[in-house]
C-alpha positions in Angstrom: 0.0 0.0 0.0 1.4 3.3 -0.8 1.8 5.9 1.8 -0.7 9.1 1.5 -0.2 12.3 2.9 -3.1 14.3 3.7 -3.7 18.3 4.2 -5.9 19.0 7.3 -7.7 22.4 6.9 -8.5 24.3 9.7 -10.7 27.1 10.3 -8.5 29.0 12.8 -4.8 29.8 11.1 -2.3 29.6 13.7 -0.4 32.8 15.5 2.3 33.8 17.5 2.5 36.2 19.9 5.9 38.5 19.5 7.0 40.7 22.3 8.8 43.7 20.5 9.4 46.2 23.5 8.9 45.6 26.8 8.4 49.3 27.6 8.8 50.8 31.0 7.4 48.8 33.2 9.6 45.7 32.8 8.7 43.9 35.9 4.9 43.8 35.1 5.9 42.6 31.6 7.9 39.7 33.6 4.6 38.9 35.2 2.6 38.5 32.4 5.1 36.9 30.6 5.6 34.7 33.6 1.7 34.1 33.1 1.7 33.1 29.8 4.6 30.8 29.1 4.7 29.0 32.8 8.0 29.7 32.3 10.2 31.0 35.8 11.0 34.5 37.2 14.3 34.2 35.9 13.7 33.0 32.7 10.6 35.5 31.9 13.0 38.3 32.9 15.7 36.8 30.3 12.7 36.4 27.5 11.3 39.5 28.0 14.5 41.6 27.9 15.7 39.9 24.7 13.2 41.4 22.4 11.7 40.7 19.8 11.3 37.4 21.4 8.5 34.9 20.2 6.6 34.0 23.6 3.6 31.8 22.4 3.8 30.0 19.1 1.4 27.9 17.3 -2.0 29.6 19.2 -5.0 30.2 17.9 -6.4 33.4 17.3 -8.0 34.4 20.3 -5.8 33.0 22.3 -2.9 35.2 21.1 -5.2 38.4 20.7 -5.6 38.0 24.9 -2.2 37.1 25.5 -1.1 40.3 23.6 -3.9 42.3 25.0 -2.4 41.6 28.6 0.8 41.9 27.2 0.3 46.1 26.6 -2.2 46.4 29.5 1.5 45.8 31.1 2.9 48.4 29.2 4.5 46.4 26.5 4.6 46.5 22.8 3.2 43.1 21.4 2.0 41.9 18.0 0.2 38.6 16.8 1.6 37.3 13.6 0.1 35.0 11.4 2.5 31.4 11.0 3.2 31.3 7.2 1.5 27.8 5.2 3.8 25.2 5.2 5.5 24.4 2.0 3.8 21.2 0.7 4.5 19.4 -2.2 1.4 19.6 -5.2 0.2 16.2 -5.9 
């Protein structure tokens, strides 16, 4: 039997969420960041000072829309961007 490969459609296009500036208030960026990812104090210092640093990838559309919604309540800059089609071969 020969192997098939098949494309799964779905309605929501994945996003990431990309902190760009983690403005003034870094420690309440920390927080959220913190929030999000799951990730330690430590290390959501060290991601959130290394900008632009992807936080969440592979989320669906609301999802990222709240995360970057809490991100600039915090006083960051944050954008959703869409994650490009994969390059499939045509049949």
């Amino acid at each position: 039997m020969a192997d098939e490969h098949f494309l799964l459609v779905c309605d929501d296009v994945l996003h990431d969420v990309v902190l760009t500036d983690p403005g003034a208030r870094v420690m309440d960026v920390v927080q959220v960041v913190r929030r999000l990812t799951g990730l330690s104090l430590w290390r959501s210092k060290v991601l959130a000072t290394q900008v632009p640093a992807v936080l969440l990838a592979g989320v669906p559309e609301a999802d990222a829309a709240a995360a970057v919604s809490a991100l600039r309540d915090a006083g960051a800059r944050a954008e959703t961007r869409e994650r490009p089609e994969p390059d499939l071969p045509k049949h």
